[in-house]
C-alpha positions in Angstrom: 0.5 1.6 -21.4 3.9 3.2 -20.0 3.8 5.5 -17.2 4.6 8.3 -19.7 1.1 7.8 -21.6 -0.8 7.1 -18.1 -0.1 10.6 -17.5 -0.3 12.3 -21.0 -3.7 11.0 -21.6 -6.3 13.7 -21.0 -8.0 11.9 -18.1 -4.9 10.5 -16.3 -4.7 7.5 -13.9 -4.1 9.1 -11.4 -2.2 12.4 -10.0 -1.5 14.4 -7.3 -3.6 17.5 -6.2 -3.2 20.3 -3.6 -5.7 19.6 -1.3 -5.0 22.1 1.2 -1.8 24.4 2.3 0.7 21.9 0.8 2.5 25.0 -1.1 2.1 27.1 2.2 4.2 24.5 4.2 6.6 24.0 1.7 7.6 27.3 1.6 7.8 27.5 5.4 10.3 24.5 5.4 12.8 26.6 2.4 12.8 29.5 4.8 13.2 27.8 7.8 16.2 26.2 6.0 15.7 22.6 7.6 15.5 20.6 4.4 17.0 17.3 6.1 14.9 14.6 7.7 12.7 14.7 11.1 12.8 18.7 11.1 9.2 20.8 12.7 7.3 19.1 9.7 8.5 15.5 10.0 7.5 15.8 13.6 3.9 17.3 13.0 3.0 14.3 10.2 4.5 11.6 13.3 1.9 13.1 15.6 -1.1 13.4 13.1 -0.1 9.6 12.7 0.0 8.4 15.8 -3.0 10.7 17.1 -5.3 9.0 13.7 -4.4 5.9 14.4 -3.4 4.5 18.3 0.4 2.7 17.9 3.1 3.1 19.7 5.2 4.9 17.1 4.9 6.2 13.7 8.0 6.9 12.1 7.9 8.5 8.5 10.2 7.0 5.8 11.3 7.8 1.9 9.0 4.5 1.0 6.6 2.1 1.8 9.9 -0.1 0.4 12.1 1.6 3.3 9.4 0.6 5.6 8.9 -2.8 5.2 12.7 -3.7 4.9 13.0 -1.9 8.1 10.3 -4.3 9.3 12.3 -7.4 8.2 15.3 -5.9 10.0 13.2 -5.7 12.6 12.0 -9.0 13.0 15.6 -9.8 12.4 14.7 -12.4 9.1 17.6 -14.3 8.5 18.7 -16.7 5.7 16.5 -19.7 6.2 13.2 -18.2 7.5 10.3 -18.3 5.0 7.5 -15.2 5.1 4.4 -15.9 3.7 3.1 -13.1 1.6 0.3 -13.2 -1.6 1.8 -13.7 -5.2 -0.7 -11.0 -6.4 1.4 -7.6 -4.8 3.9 -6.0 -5.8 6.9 -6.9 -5.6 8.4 -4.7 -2.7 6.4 -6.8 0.0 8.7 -9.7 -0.5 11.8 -8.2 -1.8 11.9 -6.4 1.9 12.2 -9.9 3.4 14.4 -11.5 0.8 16.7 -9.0 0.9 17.6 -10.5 4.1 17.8 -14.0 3.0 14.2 -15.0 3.5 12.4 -17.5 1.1 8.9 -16.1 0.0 6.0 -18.8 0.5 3.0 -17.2 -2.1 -0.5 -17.9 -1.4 -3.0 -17.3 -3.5 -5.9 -14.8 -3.3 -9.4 -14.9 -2.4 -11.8 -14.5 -5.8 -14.2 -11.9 -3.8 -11.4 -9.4 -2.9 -8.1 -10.8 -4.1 -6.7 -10.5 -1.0 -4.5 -13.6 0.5 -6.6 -16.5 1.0 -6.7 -16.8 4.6 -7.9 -20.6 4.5 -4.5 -21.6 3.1 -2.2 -20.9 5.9 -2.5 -23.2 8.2 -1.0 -25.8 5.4 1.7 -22.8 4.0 2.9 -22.9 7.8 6.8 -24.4 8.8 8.7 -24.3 11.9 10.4 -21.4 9.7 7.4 -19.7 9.5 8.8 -16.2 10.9 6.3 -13.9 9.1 2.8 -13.5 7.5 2.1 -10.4 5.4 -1.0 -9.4 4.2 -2.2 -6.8 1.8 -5.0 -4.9 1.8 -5.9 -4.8 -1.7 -7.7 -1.8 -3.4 -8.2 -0.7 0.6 -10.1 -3.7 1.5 -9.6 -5.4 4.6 -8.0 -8.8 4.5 -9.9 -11.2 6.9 -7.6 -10.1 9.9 -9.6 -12.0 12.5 -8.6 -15.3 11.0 -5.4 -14.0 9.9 -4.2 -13.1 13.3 -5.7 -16.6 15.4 -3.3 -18.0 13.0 -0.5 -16.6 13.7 -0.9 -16.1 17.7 -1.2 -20.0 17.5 1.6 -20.4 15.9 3.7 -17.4 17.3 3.9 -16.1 13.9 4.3 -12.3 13.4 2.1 -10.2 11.1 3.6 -7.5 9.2 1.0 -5.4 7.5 1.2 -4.0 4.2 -1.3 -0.9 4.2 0.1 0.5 1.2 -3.6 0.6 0.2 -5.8 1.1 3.0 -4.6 4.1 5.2 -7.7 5.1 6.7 -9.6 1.9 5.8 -11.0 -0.3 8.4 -11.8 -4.3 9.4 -14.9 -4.8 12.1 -14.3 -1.2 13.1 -10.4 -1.6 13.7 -8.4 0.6 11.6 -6.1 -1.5 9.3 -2.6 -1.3 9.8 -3.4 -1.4 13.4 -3.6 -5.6 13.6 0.1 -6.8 13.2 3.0 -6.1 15.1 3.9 -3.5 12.8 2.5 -1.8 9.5 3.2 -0.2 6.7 2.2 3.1 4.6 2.9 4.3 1.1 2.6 8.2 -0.2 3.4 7.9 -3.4 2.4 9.6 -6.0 -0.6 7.3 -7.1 -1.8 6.7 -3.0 -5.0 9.2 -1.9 -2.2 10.7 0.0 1.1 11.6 -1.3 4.4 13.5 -1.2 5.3 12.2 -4.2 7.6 9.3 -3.0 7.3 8.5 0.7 6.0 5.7 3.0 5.9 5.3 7.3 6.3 2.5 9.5 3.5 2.3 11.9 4.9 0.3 15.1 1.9 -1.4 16.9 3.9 -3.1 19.4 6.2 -1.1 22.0 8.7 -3.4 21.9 9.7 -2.8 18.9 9.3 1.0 18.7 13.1 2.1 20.6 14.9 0.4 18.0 12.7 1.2 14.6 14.0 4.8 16.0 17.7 3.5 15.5 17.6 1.4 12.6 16.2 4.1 10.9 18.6 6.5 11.7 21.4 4.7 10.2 22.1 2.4 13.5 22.7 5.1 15.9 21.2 6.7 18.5 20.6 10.4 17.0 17.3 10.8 18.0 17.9 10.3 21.8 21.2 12.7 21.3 18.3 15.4 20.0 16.2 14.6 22.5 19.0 14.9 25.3 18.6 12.0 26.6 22.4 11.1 25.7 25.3 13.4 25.9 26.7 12.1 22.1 25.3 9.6 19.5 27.0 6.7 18.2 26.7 3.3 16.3 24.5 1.0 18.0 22.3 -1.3 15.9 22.3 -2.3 11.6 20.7 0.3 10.1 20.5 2.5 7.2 19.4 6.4 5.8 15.1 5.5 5.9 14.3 9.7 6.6 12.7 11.6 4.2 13.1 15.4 3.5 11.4 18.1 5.0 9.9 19.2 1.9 8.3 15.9 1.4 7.0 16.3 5.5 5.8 19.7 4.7 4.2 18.7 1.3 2.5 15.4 3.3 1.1 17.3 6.4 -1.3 19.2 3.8 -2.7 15.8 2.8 -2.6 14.5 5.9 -4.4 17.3 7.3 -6.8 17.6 4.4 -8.2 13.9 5.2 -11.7 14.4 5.2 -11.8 16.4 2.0 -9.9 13.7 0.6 -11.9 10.7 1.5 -15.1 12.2 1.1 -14.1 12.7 -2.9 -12.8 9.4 -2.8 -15.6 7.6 -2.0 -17.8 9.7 -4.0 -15.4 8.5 -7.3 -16.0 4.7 -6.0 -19.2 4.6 -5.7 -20.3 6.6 -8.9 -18.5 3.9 -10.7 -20.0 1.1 -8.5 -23.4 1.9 -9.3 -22.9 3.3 -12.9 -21.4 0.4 -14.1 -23.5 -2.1 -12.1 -25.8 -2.5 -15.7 -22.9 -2.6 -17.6 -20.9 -5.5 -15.6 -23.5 -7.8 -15.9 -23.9 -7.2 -19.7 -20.2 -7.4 -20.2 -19.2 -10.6 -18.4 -17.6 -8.0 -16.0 -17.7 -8.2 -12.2 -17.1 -5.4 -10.0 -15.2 -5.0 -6.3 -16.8 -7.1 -3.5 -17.0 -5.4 -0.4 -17.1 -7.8 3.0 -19.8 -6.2 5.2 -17.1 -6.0 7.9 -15.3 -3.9 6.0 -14.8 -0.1 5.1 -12.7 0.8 2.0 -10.1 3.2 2.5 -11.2 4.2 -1.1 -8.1 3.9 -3.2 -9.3 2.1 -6.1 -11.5 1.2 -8.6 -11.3 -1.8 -10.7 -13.2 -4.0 -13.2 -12.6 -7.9 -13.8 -13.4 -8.7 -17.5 -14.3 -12.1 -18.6 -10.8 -12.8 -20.1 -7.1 -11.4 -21.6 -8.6 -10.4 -24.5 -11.4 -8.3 -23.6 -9.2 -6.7 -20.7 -6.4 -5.5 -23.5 -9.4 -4.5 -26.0 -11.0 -2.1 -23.5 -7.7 -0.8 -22.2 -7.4 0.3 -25.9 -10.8 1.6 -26.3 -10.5 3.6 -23.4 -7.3 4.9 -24.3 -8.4 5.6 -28.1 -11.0 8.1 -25.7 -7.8 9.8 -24.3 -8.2 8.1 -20.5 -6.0 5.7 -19.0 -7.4 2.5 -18.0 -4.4 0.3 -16.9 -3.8 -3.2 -15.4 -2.3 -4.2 -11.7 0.4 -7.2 -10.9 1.7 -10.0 -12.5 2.0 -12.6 -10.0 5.2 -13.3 -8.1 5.3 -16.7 -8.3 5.5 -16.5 -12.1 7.8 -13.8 -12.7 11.7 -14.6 -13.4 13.2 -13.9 -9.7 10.0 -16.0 -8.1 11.1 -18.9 -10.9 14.3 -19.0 -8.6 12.7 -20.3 -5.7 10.2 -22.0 -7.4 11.9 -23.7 -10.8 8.2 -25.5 -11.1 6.1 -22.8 -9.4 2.8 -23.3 -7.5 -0.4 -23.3 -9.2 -2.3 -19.9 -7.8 -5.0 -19.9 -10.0 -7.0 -16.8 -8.4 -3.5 -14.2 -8.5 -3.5 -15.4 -12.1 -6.6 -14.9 -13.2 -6.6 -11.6 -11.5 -3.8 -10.4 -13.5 -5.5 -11.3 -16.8 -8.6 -9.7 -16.2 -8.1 -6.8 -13.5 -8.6 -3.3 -15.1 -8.3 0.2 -13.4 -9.9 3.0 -13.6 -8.7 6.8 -13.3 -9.3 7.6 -9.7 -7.3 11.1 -8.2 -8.1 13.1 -5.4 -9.1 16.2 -7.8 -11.2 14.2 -10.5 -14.2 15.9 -11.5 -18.0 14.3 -11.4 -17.7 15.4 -15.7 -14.4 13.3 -15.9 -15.8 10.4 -14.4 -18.5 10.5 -16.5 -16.5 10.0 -19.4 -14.5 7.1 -18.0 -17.8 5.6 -17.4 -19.5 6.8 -21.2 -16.1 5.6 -23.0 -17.1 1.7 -21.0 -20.5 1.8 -21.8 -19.1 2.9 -25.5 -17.1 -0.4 -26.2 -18.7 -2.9 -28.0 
């Protein structure tokens, strides 16, 4: 199904609702005639950030993209250095680090929560080991405890990719709070979004003075604004990472509308976790697994079917019922640009069964109890 249909169908896949005085605050930014980056509303979203969740710095970027290549420049990744990151993502989590000349070294997933197999690293590790990236998948905590005695033994950094779980948590912790650094996406299909937008969340101080520079294009701007130089000038690599105003102002009523957002969330999730409980076990399906050290961020809902077949059936069946059901990734290691670092690619077995079976289900911030009933009547309907 093309993007186009996903949202045409009656009960999209997802979309983006005013939660709260998004339309208010946009307004306020036209008048105040500030449109450019890291205006009043840019600000206000940077302290909600870094108030939520205790780093050192959140900085607010176009993309979760921008924010992860800023986190390769970062780490300084140079032609050479390998960064470990799960076949089963998408493919901006390695294209930040190859970008710089890095060679991606795909693991495969765990089968409870398709997030990277944390048993595999030790024998992924090289001396040019530079980075591990996990991904929290549908908002579920990778295993971060074993992740991270990894790579402190190894003096490995961990970049984050919380693209899924803002506002999800591992033994308590807030995800995207573990590495040295962590990303964010607010697109359009996360539980909050400015339509295209991402932050990088800086976890350790030493990295937070220059984030500040690379994304400002290399200079120092920000301390010129802050008067703590008398001009700005090129100091650092760097490129144009700020978003506009209007997507700050448009952000901080999500941002500030958290708990009515969540709340929904999870009441979505878990209608469909216990609704379809029945069904799944007739089917051959299995649902989400849920680590009891974990708490979902609620972004997703997803159902594994038995095989190809009955996946691409019951994306049909559902669609026939004028709701999009869609699937996730194609793995990495398989697609034509991972062929070119691995002519004979790995065998991942997990990522690829995952990407024959995985099915989505509608999920958005302003879906109604009577529309997820129908998503759930049109599964219980097939067959």
């Amino acid at each position: 199904m093309t993007p186009v249909e996903q949202k045409t169908t009656r009960i999209p896949f997802s979309r983006t609702a005013i939660m709260g005085r998004e339309l208010e605050y946009v307004t306020e930014a036209i008048r105040q005639r500030h449109l450019s980056g890291d205006g009043p509303f840019t600000k206000r979203c940077r302290e909600w950030l870094e108030k939520r969740f205790p780093v050192s710095s959140a900085l607010l970027t176009t993309s979760c993209t921008h924010a992860l290549e800023m986190s390769a420049l970062l780490l300084d990744i140079k032609p050479g250095d390998e960064v470990i990151v799960p076949s089963f993502t998408f493919v901006s989590t390695v294209n930040a680090f190859v970008l710089r000349g890095a060679k991606p070294v795909f693991i495969d997933s765990r089968p409870d929560t398709l997030n990277l197999d944390e048993r595999q690293l030790d024998r992924l590790i090289t001396p040019r080991t530079r980075a591990i990236v996990p991904v929290h998948y549908a908002g579920v905590g990778c295993d971060m405890a074993a992740i991270t005695d990894v790579a402190r033994a190894k003096g490995i950094a961990i970049v984050e990719d919380n693209a899924h779980g803002m506002c999800g948590k591992y033994r308590g912790q807030w995800l995207g709070t573990f590495g040295v650094m962590s990303t964010l996406s607010f697109h359009d299909t996360k539980n909050f979004s400015c339509g295209e937008g991402g932050a990088l969340l800086v976890n350790d101080a030493a990295y937070a003075e220059r984030a500040e520079i690379i994304r400002e294009k290399g200079t120092d701007r920000s301390k010129f604004f802050r008067g703590q130089v008398d001009k700005y000038t090129w100091v650092d690599v760097g490129s144009s990472y700020l978003p506009s105003e209007l997507q700050a102002a448009f952000l901080l009523g999500q941002l500030e509308s958290e708990a009515t957002i969540q709340a929904r969330r999870r009441k979505i999730w878990e209608t469909y976790h216990a609704e379809l409980a029945g069904w799944a076990e007739q089917r051959g399906a299995t649902r989400p697994v849920v680590p009891s050290d974990c708490e979902p961020s609620w972004h997703l809902y997803y159902v594994m079917m038995p095989d190809v077949a009955s996946r691409q059936e019951l994306i049909a069946h559902v669609r026939a019922r004028d709701a999009a059901a869609v699937f996730h990734y194609l793995p990495l290691h398989l697609s034509a640009m991972g062929r070119r670092f691995y002519p004979t690619p790995p065998k991942l077995p997990v990522a690829e069964s995952a990407a024959d079976r995985l099915l989505r289900l509608p999920m958005y911030n302003d879906m109604t109890d009577a529309e997820v009933a129908e998503v759930i009547e049109a599964l219980r309907a097939w067959r």
